[in-house]
N, CA, C and O atoms as a GROMACS GRO file, in nm:
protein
  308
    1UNK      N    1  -0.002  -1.496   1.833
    1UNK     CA    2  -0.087  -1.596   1.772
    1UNK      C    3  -0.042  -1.736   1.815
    1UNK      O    4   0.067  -1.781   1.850
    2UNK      N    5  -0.171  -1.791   1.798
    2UNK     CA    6  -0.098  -1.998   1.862
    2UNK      C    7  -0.110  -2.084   1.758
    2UNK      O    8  -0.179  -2.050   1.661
    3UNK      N    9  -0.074  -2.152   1.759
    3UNK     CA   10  -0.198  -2.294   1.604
    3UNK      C   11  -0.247  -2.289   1.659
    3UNK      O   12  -0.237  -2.272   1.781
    4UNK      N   13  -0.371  -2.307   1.554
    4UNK     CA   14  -0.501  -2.388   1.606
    4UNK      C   15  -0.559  -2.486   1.504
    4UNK      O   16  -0.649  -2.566   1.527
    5UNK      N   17  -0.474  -2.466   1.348
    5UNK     CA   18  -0.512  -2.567   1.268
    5UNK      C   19  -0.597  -2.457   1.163
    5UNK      O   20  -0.595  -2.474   1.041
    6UNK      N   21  -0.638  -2.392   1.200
    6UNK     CA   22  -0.689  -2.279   1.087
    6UNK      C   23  -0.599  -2.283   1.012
    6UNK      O   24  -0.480  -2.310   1.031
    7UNK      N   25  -0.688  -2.239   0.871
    7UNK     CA   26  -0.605  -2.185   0.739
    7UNK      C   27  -0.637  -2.026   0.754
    7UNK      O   28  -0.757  -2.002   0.762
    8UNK      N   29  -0.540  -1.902   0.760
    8UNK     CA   30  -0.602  -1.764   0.717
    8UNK      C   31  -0.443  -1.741   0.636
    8UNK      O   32  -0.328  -1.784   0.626
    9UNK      N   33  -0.562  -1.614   0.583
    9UNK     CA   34  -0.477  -1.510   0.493
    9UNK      C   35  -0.515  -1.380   0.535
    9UNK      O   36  -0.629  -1.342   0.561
   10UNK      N   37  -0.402  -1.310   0.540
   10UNK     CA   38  -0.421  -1.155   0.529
   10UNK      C   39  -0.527  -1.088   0.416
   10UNK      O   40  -0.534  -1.177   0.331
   11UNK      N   41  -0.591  -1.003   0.384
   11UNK     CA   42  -0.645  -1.007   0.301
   11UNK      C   43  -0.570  -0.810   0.237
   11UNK      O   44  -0.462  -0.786   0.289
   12UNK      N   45  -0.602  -0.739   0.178
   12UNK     CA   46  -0.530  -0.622   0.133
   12UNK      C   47  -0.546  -0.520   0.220
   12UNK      O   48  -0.469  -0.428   0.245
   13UNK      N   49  -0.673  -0.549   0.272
   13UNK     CA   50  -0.762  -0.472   0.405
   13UNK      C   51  -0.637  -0.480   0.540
   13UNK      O   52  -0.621  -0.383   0.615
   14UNK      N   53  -0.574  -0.578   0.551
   14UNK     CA   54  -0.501  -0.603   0.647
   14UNK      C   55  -0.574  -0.710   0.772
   14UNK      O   56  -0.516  -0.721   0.880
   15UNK      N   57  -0.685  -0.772   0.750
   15UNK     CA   58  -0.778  -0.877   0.757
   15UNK      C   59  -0.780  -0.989   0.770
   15UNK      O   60  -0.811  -1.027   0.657
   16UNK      N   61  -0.766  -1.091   0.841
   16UNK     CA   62  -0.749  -1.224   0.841
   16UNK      C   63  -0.895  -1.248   0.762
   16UNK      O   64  -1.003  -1.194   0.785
   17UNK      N   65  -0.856  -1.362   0.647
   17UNK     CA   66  -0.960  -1.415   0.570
   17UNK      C   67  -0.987  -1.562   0.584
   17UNK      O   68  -0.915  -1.627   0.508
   18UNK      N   69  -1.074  -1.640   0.661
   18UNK     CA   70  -1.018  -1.740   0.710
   18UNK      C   71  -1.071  -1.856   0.580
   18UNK      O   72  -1.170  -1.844   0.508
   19UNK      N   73  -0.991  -1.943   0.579
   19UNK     CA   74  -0.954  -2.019   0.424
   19UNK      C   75  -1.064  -2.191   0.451
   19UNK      O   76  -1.138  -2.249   0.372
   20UNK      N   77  -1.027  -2.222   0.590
   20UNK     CA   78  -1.077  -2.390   0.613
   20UNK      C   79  -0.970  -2.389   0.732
   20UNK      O   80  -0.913  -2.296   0.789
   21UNK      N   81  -0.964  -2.513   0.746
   21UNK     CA   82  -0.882  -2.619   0.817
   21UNK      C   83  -0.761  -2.717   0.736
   21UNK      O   84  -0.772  -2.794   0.640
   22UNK      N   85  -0.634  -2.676   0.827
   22UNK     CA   86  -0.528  -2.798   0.800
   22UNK      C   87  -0.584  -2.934   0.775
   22UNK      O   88  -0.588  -2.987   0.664
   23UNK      N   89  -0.625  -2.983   0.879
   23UNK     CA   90  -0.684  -3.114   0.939
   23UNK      C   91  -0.860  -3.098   0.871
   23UNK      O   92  -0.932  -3.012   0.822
   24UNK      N   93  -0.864  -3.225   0.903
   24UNK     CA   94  -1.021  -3.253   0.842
   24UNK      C   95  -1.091  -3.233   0.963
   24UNK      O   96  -1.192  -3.300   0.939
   25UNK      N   97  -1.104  -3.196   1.051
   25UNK     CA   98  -1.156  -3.139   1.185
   25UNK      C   99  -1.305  -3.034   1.141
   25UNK      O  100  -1.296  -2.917   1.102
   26UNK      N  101  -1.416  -3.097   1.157
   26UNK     CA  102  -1.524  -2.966   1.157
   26UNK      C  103  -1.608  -2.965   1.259
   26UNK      O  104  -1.642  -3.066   1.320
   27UNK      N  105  -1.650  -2.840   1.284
   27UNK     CA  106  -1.734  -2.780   1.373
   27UNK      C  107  -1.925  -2.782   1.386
   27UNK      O  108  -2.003  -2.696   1.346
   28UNK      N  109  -1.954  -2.906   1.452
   28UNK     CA  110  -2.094  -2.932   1.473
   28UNK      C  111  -2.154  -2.884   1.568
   28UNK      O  112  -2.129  -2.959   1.662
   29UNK      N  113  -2.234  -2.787   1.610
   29UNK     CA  114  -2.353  -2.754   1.721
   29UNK      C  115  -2.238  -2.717   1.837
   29UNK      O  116  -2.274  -2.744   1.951
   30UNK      N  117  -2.057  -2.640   1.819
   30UNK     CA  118  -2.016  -2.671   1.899
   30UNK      C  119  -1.902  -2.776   1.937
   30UNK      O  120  -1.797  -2.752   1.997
   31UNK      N  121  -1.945  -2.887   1.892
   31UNK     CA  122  -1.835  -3.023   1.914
   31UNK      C  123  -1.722  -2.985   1.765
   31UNK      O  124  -1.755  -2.924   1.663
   32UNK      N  125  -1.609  -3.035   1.791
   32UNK     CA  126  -1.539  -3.046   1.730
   32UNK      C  127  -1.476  -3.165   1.669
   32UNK      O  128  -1.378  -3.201   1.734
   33UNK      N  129  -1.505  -3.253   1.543
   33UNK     CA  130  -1.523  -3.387   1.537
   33UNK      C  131  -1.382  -3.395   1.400
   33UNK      O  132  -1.374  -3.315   1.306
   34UNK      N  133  -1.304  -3.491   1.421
   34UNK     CA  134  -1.243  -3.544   1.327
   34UNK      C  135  -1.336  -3.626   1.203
   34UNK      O  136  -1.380  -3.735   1.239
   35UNK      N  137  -1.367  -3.586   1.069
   35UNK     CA  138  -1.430  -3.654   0.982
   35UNK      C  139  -1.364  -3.829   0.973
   35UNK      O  140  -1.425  -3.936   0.981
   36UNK      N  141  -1.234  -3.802   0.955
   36UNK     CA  142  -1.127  -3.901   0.912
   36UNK      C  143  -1.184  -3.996   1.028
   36UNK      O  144  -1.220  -4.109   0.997
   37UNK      N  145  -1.190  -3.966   1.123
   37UNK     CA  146  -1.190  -4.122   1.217
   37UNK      C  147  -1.344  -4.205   1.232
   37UNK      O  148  -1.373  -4.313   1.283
   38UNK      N  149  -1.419  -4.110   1.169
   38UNK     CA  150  -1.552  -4.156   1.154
   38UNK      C  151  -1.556  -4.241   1.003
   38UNK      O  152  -1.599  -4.356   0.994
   39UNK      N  153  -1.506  -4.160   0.890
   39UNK     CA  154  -1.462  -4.277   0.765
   39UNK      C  155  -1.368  -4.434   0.844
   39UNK      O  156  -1.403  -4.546   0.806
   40UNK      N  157  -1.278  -4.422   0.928
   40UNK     CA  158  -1.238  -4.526   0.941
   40UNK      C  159  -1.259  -4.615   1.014
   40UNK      O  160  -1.185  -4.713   1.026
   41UNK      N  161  -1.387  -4.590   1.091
   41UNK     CA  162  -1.457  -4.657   1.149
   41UNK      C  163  -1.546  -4.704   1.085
   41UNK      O  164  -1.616  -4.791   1.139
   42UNK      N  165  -1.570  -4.667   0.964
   42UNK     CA  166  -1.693  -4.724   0.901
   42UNK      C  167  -1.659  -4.784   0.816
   42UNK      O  168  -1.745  -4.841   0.750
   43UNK      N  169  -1.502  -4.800   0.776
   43UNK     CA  170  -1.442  -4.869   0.666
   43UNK      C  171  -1.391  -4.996   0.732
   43UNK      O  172  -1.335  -5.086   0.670
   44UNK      N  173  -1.416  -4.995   0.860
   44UNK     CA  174  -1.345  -5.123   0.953
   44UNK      C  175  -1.472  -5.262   0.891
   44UNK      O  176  -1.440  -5.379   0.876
   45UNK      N  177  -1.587  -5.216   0.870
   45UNK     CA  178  -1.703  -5.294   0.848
   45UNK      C  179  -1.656  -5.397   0.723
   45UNK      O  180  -1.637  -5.346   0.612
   46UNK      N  181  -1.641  -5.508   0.738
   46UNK     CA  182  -1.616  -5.579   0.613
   46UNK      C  183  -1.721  -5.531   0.479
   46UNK      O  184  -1.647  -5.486   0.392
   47UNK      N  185  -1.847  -5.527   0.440
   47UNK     CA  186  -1.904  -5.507   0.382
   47UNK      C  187  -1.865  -5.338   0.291
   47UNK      O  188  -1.902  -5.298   0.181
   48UNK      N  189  -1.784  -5.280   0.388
   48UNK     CA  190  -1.813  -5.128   0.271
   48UNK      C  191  -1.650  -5.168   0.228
   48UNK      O  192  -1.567  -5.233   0.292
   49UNK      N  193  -1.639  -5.115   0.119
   49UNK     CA  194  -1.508  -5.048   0.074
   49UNK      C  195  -1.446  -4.962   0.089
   49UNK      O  196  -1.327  -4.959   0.062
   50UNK      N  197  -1.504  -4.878   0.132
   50UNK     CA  198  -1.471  -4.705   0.121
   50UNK      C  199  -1.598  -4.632   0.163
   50UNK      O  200  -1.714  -4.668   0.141
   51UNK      N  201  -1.548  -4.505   0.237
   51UNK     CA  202  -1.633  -4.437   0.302
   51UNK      C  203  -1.552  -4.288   0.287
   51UNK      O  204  -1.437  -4.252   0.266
   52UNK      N  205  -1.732  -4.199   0.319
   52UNK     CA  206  -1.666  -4.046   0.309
   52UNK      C  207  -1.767  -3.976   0.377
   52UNK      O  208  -1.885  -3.974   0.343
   53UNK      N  209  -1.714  -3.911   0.482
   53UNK     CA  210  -1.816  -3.825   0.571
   53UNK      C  211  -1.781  -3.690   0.559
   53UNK      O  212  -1.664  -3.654   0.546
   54UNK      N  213  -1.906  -3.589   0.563
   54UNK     CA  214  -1.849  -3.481   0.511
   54UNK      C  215  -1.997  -3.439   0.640
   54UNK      O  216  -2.069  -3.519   0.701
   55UNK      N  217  -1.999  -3.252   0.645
   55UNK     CA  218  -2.116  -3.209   0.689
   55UNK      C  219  -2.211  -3.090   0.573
   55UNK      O  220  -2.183  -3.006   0.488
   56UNK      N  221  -2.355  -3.163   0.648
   56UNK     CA  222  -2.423  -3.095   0.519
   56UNK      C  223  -2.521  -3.047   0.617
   56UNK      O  224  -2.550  -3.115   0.716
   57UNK      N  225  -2.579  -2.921   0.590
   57UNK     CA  226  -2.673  -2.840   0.665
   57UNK      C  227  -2.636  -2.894   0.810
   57UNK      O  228  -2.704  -2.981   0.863
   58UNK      N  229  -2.540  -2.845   0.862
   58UNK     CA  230  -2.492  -2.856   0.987
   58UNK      C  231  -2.507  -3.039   1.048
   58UNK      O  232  -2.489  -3.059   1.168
   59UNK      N  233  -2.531  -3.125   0.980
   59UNK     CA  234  -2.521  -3.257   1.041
   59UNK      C  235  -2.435  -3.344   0.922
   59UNK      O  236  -2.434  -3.330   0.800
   60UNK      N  237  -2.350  -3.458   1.028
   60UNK     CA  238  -2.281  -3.497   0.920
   60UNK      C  239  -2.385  -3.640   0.873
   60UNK      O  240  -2.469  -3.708   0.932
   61UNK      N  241  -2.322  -3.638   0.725
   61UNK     CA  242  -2.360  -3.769   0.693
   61UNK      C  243  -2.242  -3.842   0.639
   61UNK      O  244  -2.130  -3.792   0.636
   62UNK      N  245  -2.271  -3.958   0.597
   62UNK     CA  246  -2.164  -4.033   0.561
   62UNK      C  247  -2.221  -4.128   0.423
   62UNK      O  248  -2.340  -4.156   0.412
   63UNK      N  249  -2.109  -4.175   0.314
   63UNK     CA  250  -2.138  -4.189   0.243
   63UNK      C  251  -2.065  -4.306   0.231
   63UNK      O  252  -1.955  -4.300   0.286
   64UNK      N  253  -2.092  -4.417   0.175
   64UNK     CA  254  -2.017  -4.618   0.182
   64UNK      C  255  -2.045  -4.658   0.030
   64UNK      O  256  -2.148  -4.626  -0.031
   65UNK      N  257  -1.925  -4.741  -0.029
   65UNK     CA  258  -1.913  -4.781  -0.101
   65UNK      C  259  -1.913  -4.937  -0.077
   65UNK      O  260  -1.824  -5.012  -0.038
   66UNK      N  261  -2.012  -4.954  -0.105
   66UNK     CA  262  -2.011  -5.152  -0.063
   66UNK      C  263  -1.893  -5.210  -0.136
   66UNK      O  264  -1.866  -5.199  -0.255
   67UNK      N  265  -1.823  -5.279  -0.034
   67UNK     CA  266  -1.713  -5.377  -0.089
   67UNK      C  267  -1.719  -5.491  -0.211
   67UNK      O  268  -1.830  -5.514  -0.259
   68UNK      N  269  -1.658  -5.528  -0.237
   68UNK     CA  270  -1.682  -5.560  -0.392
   68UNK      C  271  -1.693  -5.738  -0.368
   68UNK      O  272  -1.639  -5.804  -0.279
   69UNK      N  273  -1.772  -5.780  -0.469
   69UNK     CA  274  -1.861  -5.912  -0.414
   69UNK      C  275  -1.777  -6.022  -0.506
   69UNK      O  276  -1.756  -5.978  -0.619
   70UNK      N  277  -1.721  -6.163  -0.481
   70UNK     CA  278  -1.720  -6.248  -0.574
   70UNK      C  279  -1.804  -6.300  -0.647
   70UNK      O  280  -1.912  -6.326  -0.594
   71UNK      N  281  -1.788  -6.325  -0.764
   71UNK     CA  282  -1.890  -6.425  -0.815
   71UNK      C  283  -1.991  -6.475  -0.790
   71UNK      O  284  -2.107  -6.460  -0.828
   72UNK      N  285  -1.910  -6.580  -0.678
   72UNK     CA  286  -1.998  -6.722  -0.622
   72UNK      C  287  -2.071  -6.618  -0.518
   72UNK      O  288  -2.165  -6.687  -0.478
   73UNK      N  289  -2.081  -6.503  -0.458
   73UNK     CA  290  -2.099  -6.489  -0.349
   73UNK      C  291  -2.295  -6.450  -0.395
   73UNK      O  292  -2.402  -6.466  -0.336
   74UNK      N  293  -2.246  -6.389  -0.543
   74UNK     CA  294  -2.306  -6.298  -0.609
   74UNK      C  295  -2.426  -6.374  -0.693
   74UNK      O  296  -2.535  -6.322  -0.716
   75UNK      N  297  -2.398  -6.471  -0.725
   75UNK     CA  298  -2.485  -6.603  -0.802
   75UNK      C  299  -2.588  -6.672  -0.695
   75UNK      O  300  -2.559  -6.675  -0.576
   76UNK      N  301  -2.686  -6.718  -0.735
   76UNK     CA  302  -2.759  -6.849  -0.621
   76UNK      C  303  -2.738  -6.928  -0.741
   76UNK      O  304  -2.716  -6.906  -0.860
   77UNK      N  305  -2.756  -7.058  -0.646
   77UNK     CA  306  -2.754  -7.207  -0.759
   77UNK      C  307  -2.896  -7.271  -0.745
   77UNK      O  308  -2.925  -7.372  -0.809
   0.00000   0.00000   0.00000
């Protein structure tokens, strides 16, 4: 056996049961994409706070928490 970043377990069967991934690494159409570097690319944006990309029906999306506003920024006069 090699790494590959898989999680398995034996199962009673004598069965590898495979669990997820070590790494946040998932599998699209094929490509193999780090989630993490796509959140931190999108957290580089002054405007979000926080970000979270996940995959849903085989495409990822991503999810932003707008950065948090002052006051004055937040008021007109």
């Amino acid at each position: 056996m090699y790494k590959s970043g898989d999680r398995v377990k034996w199962d009673a069967n004598g069965e590898l049961v495979y669990l997820g991934r070590f790494d946040h690494q998932v599998k699209v159409r094929g490509y193999r994409i780090e989630l993490g570097e796509i959140q931190a690319e999108l957290e580089k944006h002054d405007s979000v706070g926080g970000a979270l990309a996940m995959v849903h029906e085989e495409n990822i999306v991503a999810f932003v928490v707008r950065a948090s506003v002052s006051l004055s920024e937040g008021s007109q006069s």
